[in-house]
C-alpha positions in Angstrom: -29.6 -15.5 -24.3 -30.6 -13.3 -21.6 -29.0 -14.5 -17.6 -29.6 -13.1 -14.6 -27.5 -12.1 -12.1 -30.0 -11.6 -9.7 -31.9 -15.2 -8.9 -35.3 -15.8 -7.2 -36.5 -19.3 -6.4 -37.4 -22.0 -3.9 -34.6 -23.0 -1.6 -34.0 -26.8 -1.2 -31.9 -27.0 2.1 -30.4 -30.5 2.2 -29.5 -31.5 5.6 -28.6 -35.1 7.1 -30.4 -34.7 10.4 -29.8 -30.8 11.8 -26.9 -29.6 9.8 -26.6 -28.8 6.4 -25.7 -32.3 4.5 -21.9 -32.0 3.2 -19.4 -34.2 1.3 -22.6 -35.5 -1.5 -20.2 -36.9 -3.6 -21.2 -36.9 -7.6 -22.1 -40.4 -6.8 -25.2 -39.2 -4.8 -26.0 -36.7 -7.0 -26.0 -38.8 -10.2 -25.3 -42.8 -9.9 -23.2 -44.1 -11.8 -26.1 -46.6 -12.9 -27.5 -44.0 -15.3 -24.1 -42.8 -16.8 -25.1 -44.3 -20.6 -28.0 -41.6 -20.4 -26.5 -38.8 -22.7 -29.8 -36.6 -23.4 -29.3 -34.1 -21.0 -32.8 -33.3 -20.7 -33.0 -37.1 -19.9 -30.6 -36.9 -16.9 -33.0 -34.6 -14.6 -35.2 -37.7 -13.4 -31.9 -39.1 -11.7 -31.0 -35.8 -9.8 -29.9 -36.9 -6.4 -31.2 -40.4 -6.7 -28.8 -42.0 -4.3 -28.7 -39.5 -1.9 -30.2 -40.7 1.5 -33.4 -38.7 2.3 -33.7 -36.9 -0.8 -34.2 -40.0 -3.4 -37.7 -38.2 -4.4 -35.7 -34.8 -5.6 -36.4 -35.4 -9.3 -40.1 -35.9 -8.5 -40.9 -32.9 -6.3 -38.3 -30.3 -7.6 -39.5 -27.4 -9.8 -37.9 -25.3 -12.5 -36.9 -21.9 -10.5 -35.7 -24.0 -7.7 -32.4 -23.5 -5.7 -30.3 -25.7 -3.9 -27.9 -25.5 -0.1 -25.9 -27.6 1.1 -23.3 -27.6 3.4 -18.9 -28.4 2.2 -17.8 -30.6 -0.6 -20.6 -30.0 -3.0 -19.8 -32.6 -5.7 -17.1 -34.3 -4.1 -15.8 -37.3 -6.3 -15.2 -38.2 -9.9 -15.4 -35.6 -13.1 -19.0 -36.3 -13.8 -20.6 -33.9 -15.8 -23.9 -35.4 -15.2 -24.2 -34.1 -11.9 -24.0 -30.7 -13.1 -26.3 -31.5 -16.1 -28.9 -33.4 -14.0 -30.2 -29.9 -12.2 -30.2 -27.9 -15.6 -32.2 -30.7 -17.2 -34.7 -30.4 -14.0 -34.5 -26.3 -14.2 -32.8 -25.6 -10.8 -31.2 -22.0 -11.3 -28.3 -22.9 -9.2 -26.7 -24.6 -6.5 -25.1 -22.5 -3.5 -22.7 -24.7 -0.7 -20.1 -23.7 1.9 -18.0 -25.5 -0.6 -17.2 -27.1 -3.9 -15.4 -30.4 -5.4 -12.7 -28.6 -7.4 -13.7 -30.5 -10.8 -17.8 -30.1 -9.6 -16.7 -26.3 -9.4 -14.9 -26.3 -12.5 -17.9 -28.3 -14.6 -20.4 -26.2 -13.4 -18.5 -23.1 -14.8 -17.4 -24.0 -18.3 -21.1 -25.7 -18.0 -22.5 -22.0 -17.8 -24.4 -23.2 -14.5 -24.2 -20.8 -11.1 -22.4 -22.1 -8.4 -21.8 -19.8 -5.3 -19.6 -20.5 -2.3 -20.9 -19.1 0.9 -18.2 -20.5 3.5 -19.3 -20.5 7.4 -22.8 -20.4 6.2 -24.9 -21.3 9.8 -26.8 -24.8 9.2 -30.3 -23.2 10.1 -30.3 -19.9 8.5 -32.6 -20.9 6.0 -35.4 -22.9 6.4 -36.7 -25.5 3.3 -38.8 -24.1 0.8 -37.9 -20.5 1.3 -38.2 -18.2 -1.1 -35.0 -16.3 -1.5 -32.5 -14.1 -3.9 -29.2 -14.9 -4.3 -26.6 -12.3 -6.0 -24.6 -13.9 -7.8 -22.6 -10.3 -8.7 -22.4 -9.4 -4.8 -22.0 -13.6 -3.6 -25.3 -12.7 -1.3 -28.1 -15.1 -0.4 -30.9 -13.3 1.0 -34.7 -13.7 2.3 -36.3 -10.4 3.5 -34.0 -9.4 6.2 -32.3 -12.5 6.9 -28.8 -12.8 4.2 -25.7 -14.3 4.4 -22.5 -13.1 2.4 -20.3 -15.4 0.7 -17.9 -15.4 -2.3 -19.3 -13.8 -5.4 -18.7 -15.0 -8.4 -15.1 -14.6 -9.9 -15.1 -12.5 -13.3 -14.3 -15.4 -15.7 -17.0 -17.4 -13.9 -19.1 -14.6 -14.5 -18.5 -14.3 -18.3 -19.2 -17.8 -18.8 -22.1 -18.2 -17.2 -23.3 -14.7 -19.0 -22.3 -16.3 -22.5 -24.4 -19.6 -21.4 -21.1 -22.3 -21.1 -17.5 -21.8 -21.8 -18.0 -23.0 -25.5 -20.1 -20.2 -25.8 -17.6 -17.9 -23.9 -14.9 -18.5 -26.5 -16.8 -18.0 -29.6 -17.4 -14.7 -28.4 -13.7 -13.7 -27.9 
């Protein structure tokens, strides 16, 4: 398996009125309602389902896509469905000012990207923009306009190149 560590896509910027929407918890991002649903593939259709203003995610989200949000990204119990929803739907990763330490954590041994771009200004980006992220250099860019942020740490970087930490180890 092939990764990138260059990503193109469409940016979903999720915001909760003008500022970039923080603390979703993994309750918002996959309710609890749907936990018996073990098919990853299955769990897309519930991506962000109980988040306020973004209930229709599942629906109108395309494989490619990217999401941004704002601190706390996954906030909440050790739910691996929330990381497994957005693979399932094809988004390529998720980028926030910051992570739930176990969010962070699934999303690595998960082989998903994360990247952490801290005192990222709400309304740099605009929904729907098409952008590259850098997952090597921790840069999210479109045309001239980029922010830096933290790139991704070596051993998050194996992982995710191996495709999951399972992967990762049968390697070593």
């Amino acid at each position: 398996m092939t990764r990138d560590m260059i990503l193109r896509g469409r940016l979903w910027v999720l915001k909760s009125g003008e500022n970039l929407f923080s603390d979703i918890d993994t309750d918002m991002i996959y309710h609890n309602a749907h936990l018996a649903v073990t098919e990853i593939e299955k769990m897309g259709q519930f991506a962000l389902g109980n988040l306020d203003g973004y209930k229709d995610f599942a629906v109108k989200a395309q494989p490619g896509d990217i999401i941004l949000t704002g601190d706390n990204f996954g906030s909440g119990s050790s739910r691996q469905h929330a990381v497994d929803c957005f693979a399932a739907l094809g988004v390529q990763a998720v980028i926030a000012r910051s992570f739930g330490a176990i969010y962070k954590r699934n999303a690595i041994n998960s082989g998903f990207p994360i990247m952490e771009l801290p005192g990222l200004p709400d309304n740099l980006f605009e929904q729907f923009d098409e952008v590259e992220l850098d997952l090597e250099k921790g840069v999210l860019s479109k045309g001239e306009k980029s922010f830096n942020g933290n790139p991704m740490s070596k051993v998050a970087r194996d992982i995710y190149l191996a495709g999951g930490l399972f992967q990762y180890a049968e390697q070593m």
